[in-house]
C-alpha positions in Angstrom: 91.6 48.7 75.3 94.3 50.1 77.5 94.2 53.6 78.0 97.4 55.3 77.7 98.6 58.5 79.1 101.5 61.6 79.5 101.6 64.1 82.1 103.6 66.9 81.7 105.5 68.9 84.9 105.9 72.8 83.7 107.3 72.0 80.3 105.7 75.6 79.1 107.9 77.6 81.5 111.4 75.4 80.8 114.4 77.9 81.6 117.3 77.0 78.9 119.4 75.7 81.8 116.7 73.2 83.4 117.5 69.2 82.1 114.6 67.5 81.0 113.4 64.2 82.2 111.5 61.5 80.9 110.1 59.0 83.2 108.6 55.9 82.0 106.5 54.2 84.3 103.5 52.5 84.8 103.5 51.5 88.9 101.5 54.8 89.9 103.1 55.2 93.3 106.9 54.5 91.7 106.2 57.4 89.0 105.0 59.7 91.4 108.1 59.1 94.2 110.7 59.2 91.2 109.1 62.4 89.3 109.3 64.5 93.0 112.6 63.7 94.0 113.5 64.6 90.3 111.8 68.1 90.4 112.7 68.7 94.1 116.6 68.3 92.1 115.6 71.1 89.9 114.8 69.0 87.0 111.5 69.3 84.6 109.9 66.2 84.4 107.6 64.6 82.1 105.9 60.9 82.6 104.7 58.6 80.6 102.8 54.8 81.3 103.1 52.6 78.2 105.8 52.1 75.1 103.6 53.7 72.4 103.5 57.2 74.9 106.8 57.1 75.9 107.9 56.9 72.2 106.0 59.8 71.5 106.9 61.7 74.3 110.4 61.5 73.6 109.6 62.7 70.3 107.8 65.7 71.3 109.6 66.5 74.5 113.0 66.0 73.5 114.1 65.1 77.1 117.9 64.9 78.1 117.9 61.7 80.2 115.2 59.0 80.3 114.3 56.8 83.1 112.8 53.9 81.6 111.2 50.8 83.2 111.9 48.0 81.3 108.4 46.1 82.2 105.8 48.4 80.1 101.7 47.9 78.8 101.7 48.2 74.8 106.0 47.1 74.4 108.3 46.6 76.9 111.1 48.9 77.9 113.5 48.0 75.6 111.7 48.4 73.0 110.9 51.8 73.7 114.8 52.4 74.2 115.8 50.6 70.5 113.0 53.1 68.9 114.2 56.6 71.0 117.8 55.7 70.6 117.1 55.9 66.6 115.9 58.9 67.0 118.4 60.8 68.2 120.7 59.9 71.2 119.7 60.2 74.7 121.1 58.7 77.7 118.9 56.2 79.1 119.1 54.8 83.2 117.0 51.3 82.7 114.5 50.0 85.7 114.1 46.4 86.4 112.2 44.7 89.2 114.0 41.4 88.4 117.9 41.1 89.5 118.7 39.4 86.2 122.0 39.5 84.7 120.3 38.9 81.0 118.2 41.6 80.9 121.1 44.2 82.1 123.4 43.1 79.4 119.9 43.3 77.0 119.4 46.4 78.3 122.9 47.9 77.6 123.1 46.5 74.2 120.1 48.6 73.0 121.8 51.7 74.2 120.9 51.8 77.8 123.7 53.7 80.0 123.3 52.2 83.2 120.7 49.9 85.1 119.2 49.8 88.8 117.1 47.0 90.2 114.0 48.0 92.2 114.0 48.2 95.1 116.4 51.1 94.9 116.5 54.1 96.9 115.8 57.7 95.2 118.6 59.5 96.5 120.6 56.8 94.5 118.5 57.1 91.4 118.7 61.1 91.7 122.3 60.6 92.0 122.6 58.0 88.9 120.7 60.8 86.7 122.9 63.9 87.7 126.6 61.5 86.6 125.1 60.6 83.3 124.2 64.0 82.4 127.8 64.9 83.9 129.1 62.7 81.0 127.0 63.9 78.5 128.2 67.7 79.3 132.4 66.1 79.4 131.7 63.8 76.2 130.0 67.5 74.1 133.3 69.2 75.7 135.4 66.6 74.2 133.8 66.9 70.9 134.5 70.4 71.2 138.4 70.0 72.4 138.9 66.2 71.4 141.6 64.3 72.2 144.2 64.1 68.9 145.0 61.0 67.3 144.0 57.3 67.3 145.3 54.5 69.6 145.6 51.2 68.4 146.3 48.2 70.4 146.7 45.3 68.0 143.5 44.9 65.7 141.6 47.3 67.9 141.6 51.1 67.3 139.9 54.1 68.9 139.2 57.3 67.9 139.3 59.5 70.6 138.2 62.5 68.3 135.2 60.8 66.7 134.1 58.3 69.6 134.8 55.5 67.3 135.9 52.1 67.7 137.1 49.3 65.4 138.2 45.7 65.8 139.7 44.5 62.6 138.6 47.7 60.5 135.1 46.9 61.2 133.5 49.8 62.9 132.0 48.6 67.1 128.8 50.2 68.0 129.1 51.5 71.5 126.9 53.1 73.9 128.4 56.3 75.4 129.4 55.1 78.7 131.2 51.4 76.9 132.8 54.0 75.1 134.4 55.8 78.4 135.2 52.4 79.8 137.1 51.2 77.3 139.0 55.3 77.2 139.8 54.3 81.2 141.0 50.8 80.4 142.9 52.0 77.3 144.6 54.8 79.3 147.0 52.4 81.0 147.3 49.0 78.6 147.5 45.8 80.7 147.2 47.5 84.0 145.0 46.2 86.5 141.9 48.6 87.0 139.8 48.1 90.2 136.2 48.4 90.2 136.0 51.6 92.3 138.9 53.3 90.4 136.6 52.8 87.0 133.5 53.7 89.1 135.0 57.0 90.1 137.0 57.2 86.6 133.6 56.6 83.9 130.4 57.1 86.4 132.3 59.7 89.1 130.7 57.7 92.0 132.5 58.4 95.0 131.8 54.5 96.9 131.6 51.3 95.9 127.9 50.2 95.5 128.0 50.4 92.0 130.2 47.8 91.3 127.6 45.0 89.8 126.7 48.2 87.3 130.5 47.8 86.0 130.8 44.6 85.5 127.4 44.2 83.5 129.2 47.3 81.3 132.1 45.2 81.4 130.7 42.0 80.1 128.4 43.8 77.6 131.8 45.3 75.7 133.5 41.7 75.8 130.7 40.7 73.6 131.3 43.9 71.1 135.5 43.9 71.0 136.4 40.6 72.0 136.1 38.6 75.4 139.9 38.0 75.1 140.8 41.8 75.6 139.6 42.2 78.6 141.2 40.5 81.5 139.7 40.0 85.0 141.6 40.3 88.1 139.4 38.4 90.3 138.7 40.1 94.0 140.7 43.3 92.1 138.9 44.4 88.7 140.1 44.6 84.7 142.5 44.9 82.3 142.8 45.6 78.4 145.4 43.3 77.2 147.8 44.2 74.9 149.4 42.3 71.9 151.9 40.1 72.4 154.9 41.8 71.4 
């Protein structure tokens, strides 16, 4: 039987402002390595080495970002993220060892906010975790101060107020970040985005190494609002078409 475990970093003395952390794990030496860079950030963090725990420890713990391996003992990554993500909302940076385009777009339809394929480097994982809780803090602002009224662009709407989308009055299920992509490409109809101007636009990364992460986010909102409203600019990046006037 396997044995499954948590381990828990100073979770009794969490200061209001600290961000919790959930990393889900089971490669010893890759737990350890992520879970001290993490806390040397200034972040609490919790581990856990299997599906069932880290279910449960997203329960208990209530963490504000998850760092989630997608190969787990007991059910695999995205499992876990289907099950926490029906909980309650919580952004959710997916782990891979394999460079596979399927599991990205797998991984992003079950409400996982951006992907990195081991190897990766820990200052870029440290810096992955401190933009998505960026956007989490601008997207409880906006809820706060929304943006008034509702665009529509043919048979597609948005609700900038609600975070909603629909194509043909049918409502689109989309992860937070899809969400701020399609905001960026919405913002200026049928002009040509590049990849670095929606990298620093949506994730706020400041080069270009991160461009593979748009287009998987790219291709996984084709499949939800239509492949035909999104045009690529090969060499340059992406546009939101516009109906035919």
């Amino acid at each position: 039987m396997e044995q499954t475990h948590t381990t828990n970093h100073g979770a009794a003395a969490t200061p209001g402002a600290q961000r919790r952390v959930l990393v889900v794990e089971d490669d010893a030496t890759i737990v350890e390595a992520i879970s001290a860079r993490l806390r040397a950030e200034g972040f609490l963090v919790q581990t856990a080495t299997d599906g069932p725990a880290a279910v449960d420890a997203a329960e208990a713990w209530q963490p504000d970002l998850m760092v989630l391996d997608v190969m787990l003992p007991g059910f695999d990554g995205l499992e876990v993220c289907r099950r926490v993500q029906a909980q309650r909302p919580v952004p959710v940076l997916m782990l891979t060892a394999r460079d596979d385009e399927t599991d990205m777009l797998v991984g992003l339809g079950v409400g996982a906010d951006d992907y990195m394929t081991k190897p990766f480097s820990m200052r870029e994982l440290a810096a992955r975790v401190h933009v998505l809780l960026r956007r989490v803090e601008r997207a409880a602002l906006a809820a706060v101060t929304p943006r008034s009224g509702i665009l529509r662009l043919g048979e597609l709407e948005i609700d900038h107020a609600q975070r909603r989308v629909r194509v043909r009055a049918e409502d689109v299920h989309l992860t937070p970040t899809e969400f701020d992509l399609l905001v960026c490409l919405a913002s200026t109809p049928r002009a040509v985005l590049s990849r670095e101007q929606l990298l620093a636009e949506v994730w706020d990364w400041a080069d270009a190494s991160g461009t593979r992460t748009v287009d998987s986010h790219i291709k996984a909102l084709r499949r939800k609002i239509g492949a035909e409203r999104i045009r690529t600019v090969h060499g340059v990046g992406y546009a939101l078409e516009t109906p035919a006037p």
